[in-house]
C-alpha positions as CSV (number, residue, x, y, z in Angstrom):
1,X,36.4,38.9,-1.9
2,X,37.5,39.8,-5.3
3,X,35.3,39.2,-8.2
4,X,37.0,38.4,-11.7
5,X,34.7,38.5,-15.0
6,X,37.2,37.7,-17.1
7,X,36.7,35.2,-19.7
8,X,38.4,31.7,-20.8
9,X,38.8,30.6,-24.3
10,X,36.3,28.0,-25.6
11,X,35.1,25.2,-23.4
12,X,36.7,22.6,-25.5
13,X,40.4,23.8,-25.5
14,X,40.9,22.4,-21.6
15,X,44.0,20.6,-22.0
16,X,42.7,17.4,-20.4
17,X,40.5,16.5,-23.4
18,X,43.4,15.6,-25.9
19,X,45.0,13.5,-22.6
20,X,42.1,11.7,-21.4
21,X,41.3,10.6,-25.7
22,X,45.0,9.5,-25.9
23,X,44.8,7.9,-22.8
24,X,41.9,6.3,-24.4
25,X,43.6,5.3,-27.7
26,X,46.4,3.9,-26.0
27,X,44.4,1.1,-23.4
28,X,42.2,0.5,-26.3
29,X,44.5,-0.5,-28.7
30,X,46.2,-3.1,-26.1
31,X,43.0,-5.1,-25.7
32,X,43.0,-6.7,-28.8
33,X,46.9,-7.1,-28.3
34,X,46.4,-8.5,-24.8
35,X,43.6,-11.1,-26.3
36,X,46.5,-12.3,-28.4
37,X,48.9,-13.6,-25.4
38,X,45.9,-14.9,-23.7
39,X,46.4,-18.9,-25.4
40,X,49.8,-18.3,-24.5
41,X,49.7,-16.9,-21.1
42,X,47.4,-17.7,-18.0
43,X,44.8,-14.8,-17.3
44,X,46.3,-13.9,-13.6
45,X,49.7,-14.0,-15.1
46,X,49.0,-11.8,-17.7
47,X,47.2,-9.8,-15.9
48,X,50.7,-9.2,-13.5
49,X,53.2,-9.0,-16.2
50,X,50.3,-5.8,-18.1
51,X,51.0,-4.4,-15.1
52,X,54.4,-5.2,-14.0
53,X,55.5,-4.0,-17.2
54,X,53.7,-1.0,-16.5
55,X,55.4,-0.3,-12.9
56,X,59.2,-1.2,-14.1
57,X,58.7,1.4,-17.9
58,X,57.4,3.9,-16.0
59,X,59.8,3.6,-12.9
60,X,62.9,3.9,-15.2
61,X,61.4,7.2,-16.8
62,X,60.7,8.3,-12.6
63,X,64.8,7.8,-12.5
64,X,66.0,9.2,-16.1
65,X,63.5,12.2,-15.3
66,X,65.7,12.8,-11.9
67,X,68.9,12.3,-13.8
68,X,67.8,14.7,-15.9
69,X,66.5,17.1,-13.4
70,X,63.2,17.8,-15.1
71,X,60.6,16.5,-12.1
72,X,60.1,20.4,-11.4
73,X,57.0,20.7,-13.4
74,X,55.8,17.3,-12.8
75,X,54.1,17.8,-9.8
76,X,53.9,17.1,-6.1
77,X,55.3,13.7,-4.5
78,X,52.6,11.5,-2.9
79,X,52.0,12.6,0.9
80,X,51.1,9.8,3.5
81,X,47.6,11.0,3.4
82,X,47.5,10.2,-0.4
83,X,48.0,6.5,0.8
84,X,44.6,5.2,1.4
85,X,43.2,6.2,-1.4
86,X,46.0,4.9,-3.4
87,X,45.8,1.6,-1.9
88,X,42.5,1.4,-2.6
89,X,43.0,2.1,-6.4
90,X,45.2,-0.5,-6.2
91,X,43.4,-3.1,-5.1
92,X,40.2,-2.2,-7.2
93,X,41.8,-1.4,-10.3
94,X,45.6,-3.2,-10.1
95,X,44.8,-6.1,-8.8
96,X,40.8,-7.3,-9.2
97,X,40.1,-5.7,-12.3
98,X,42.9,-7.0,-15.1
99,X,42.1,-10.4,-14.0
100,X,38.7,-10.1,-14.5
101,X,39.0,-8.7,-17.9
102,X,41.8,-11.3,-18.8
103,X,39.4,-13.6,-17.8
104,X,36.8,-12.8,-20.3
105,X,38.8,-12.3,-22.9
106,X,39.0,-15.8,-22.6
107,X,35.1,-16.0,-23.9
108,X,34.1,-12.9,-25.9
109,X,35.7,-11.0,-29.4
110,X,37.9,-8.9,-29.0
111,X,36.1,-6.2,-30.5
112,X,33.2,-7.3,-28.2
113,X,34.9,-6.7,-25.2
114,X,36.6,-3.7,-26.3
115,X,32.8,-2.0,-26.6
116,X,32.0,-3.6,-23.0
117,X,35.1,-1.6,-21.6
118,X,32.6,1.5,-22.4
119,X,30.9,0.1,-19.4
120,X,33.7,1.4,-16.9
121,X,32.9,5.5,-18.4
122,X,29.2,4.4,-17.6
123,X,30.4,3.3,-13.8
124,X,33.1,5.7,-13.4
125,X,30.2,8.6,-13.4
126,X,27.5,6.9,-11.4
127,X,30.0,7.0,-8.5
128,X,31.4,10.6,-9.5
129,X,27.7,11.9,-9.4
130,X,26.2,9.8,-6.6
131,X,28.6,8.9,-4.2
132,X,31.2,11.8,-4.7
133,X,28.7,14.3,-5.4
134,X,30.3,15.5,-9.1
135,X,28.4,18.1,-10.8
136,X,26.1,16.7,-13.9
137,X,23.5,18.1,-15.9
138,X,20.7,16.4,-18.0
139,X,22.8,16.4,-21.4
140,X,25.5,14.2,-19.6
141,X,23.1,12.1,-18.1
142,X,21.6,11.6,-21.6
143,X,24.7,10.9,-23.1
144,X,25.3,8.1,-20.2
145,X,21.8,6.2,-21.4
146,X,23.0,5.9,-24.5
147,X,26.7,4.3,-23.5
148,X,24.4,1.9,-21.2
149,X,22.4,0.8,-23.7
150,X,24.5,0.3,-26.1
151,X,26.6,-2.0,-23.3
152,X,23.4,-3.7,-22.1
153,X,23.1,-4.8,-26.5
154,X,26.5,-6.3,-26.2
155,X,26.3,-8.0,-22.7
156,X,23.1,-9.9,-23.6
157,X,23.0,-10.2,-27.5
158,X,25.3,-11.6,-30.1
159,X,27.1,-9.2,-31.8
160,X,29.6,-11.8,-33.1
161,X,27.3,-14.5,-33.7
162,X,28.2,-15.7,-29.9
163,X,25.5,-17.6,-28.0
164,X,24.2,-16.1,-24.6
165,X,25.9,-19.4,-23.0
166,X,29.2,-17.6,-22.9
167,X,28.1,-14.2,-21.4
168,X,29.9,-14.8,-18.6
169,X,32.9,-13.5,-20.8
170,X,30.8,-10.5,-21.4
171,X,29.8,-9.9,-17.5
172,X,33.5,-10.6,-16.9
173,X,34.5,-7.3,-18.8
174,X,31.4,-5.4,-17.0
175,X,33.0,-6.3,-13.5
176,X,36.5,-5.5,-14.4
177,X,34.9,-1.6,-15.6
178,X,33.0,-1.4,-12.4
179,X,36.7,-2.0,-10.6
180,X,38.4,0.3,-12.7
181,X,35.7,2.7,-12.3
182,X,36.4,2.4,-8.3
183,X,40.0,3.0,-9.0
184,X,39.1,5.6,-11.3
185,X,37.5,8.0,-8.6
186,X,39.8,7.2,-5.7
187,X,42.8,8.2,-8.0
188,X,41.2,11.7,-8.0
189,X,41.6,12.0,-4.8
190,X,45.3,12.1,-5.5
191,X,45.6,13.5,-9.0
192,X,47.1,16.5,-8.4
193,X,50.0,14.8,-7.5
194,X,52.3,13.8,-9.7
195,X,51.2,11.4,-12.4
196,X,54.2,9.4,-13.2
197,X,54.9,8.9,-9.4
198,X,51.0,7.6,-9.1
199,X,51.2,4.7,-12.3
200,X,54.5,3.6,-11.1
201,X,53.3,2.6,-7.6
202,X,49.9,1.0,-9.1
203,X,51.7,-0.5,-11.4
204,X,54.5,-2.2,-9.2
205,X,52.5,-2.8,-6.3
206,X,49.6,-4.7,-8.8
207,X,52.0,-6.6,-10.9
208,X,54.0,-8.0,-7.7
209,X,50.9,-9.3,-5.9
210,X,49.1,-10.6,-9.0
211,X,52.7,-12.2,-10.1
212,X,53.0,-13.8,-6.5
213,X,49.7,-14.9,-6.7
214,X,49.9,-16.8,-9.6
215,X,53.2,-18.2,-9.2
216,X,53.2,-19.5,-5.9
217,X,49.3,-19.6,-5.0
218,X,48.2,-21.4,-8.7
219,X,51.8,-22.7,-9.1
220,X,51.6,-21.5,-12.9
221,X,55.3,-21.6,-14.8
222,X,57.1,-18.6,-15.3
223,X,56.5,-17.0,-19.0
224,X,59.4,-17.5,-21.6
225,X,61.6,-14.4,-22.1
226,X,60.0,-13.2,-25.3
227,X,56.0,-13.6,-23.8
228,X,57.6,-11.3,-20.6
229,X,59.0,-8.7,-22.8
230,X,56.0,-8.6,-24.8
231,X,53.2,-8.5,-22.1
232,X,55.9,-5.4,-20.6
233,X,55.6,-3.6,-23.7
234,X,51.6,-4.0,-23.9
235,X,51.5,-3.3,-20.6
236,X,53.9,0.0,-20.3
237,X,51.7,1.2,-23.0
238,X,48.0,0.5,-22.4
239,X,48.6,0.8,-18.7
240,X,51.6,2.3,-18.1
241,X,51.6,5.7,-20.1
242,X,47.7,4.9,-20.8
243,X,47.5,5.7,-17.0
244,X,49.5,8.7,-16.6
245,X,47.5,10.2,-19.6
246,X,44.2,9.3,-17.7
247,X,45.7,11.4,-14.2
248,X,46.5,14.0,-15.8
249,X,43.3,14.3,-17.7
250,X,41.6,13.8,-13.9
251,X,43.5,16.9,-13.0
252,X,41.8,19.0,-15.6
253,X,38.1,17.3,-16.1
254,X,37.0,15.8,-13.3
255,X,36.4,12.1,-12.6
256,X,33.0,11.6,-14.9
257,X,34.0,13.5,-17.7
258,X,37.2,11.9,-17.8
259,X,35.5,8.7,-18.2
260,X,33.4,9.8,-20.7
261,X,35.9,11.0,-23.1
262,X,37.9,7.5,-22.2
263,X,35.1,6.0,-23.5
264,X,36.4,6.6,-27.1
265,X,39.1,3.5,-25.7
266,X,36.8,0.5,-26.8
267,X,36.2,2.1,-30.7
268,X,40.3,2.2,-31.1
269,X,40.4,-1.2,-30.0
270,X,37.6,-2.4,-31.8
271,X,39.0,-1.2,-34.9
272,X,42.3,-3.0,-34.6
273,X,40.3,-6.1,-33.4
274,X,39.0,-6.2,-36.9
275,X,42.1,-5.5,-38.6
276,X,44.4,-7.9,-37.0
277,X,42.4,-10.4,-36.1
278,X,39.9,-10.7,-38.7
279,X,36.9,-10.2,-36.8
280,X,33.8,-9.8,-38.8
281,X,30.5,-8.1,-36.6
282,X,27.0,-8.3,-37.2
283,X,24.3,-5.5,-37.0
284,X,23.8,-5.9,-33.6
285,X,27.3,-4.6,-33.1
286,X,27.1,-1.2,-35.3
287,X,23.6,-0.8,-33.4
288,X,25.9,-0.4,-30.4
289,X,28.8,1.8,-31.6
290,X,26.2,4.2,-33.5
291,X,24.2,4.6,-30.1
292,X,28.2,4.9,-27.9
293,X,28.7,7.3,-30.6
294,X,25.9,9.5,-29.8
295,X,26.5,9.2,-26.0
296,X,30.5,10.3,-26.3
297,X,29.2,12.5,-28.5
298,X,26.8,14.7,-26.1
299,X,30.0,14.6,-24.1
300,X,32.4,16.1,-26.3
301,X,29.5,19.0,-26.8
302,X,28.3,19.6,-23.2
303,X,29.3,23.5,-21.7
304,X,29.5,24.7,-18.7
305,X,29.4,28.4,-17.6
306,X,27.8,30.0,-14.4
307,X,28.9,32.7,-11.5
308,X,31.1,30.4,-9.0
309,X,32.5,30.5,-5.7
310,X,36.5,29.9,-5.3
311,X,37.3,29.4,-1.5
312,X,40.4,29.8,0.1
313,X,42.3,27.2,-0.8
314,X,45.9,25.5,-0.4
315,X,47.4,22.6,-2.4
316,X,50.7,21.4,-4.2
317,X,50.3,20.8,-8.1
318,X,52.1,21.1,-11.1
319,X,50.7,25.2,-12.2
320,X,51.2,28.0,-14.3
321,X,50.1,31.6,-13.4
322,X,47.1,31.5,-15.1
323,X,43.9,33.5,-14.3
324,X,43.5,30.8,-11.2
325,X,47.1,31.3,-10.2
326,X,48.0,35.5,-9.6
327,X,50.1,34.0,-6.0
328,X,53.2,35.8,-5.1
329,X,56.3,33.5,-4.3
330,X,58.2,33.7,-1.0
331,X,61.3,31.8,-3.1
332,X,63.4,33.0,-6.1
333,X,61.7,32.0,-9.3
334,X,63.5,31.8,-12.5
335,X,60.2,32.3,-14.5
336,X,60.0,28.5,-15.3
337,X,56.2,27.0,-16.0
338,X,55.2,24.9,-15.4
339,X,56.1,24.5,-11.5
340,X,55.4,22.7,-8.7
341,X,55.4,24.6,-5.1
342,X,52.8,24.6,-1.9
343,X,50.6,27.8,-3.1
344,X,47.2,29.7,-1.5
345,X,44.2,30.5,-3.5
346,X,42.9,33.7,-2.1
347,X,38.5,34.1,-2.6
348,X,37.5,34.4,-5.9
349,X,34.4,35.3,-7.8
350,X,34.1,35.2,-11.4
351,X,32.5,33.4,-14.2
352,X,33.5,31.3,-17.1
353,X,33.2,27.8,-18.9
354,X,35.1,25.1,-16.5
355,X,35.2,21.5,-15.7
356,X,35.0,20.2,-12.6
357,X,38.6,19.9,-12.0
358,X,40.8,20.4,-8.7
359,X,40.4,24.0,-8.8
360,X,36.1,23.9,-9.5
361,X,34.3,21.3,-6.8
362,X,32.3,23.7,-6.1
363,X,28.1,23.1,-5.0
364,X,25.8,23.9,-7.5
């Protein structure tokens, strides 16, 4: 077994930080956009057409990016055994969860809510660490009380001067982050595939049944034109590209500290909840950013480093010959990076700073 001491740059320049906080600033910034439609647009519809838009952007860029012969570097097509967990995703965070959170839109701020969605970081972890056995250490956990409380001062309080009678708004948004945190950790299991390929089939497999649900279940009218275009663009957005941000992140970070860098989401759409639609918080509300802040915050500042084990290994991903990729290739390779072919990892032994991402699921 070889051993390899050599060293990686700093912690923080893993590529999946700058995708999971885009990821994060793009599905923030549609909630207060989506609270907009909701007067205009029944919760399960919108909740399809978020989605549906989601599924038909993001399957047009699947066919221009075949036209143009560029899916090399994308990475690897969905296998059969990829399925399940897929499905599951689906359901949890495609189908259950954007009506849940369209429904209570219907009864909290929009800045409120976009806070709450904090919650699904918060959620997303507890399963990573407890029920997928993720790697975390007492500084992440720290950094998780803080998100909680801060959540748990927004669920029950009134941040905007709203009355504990219409918390079911608030435990609304909590539910649809404990979906999306499901879907958030069965999407790992399939996010070395390609990202693209995996929001397009979420997308267009949620939007159909949530559309066929509310059109011929609750017999609600089909949107006008313009509501259909606009709930598409919201949707291919803060779903749609939000989503394939969010995989790739997965990729490189793991499933908990993926969702703790998401958690920046709620403070982008926060922000333009204000702006736009003249939202004004009290103190109760700052009391909760400033304690998210310090959460996210022991996040963004959390290392890593210790002697670890690399077992054989073989997978199809998206790579590039870095110091976890020194494989020969059995085809004619024009040099290109990134690629996407079946490879072996031989044994390994080395130390550096890492995330627990498809290359380091290692026991501690």
């Amino acid at each position: 077994m070889e051993t390899d001491r050599t060293t990686h740059h700093a912690y923080t320049m893993n590529p999946g930080i700058p995708y999971a906080l885009l990821a994060a600033l793009l599905f923030g910034a549609s909630t207060p956009f989506a609270k907009l439609m909701i007067g205009q647009i029944e919760p399960v519809l919108l909740a399809a057409l978020l989605y549906l838009g989601s599924g038909i952007g993001l399957s047009v860029w699947l066919m221009v990016r075949r036209l143009l012969r560029r899916a090399g570097g994308a990475g690897a097509s969905l296998t059969a055994a990829d399925l399940p967990w897929l499905a599951g995703a689906v359901f949890a965070g495609g189908i259950v969860g954007p009506v849940l959170l369209m429904t209570g839109l219907r009864y909290v701020s929009g800045a409120s809510a976009s806070l709450l969605l904090n919650m699904e970081g918060v959620f997303t972890a507890l399963l990573a660490w407890f029920v997928f056995r993720e790697h975390f250490d007492r500084r992440i956990f720290i950094g998780m009380i803080m998100i909680i409380c801060a959540g748990a001062l927004l669920t029950g309080g009134s941040a905007f001067g709203q009355s504990i009678d219409v918390s079911w708004g608030a435990l609304c948004v909590v539910a649809a982050c404990l979906c999306w945190a499901i879907d958030n950790n069965l999407t790992r299991k399939v996010s070395a595939s390609d990202a693209v390929q995996i929001a397009a089939v979420k997308g267009l497999a949620a939007g159909a049944v949530n559309l066929s649900f509310a059109l011929a279940w609750l017999g609600l009218p089909f949107p006008a034109p313009v509501e259909f275009a606009a709930a598409g663009v919201i949707g291919f957005s803060g779903y749609g590209l939000s989503l394939v941000l969010f995989v790739l992140a997965l990729r490189h970070l793991g499933t908990a500290r993926t969702g703790a860098y998401f958690s920046t989401a709620p403070f982008a759409g926060a922000l333009i909840a204000m702006l736009m639609l003249g939202e004004r918080p009290e103190p109760t509300f700052w009391m909760a950013a400033a304690l998210m802040v310090i959460g996210i915050w022991l996040h963004l500042t959390e290392t890593h480093n210790h002697m670890h084990t690399h077992t054989r290994l073989s997978h199809t991903h998206a790579h590039s010959h870095d110091a976890h990729h020194q494989h020969a290739h059995d085809f004619t390779w024009d040099g290109t990076e990134p690629h996407t072919h079946p490879h072996e990892h031989e044994p390994l032994v080395h130390s550096h700073p890492h995330f627990p991402d498809i290359h380091h699921r290692h026991p501690h």
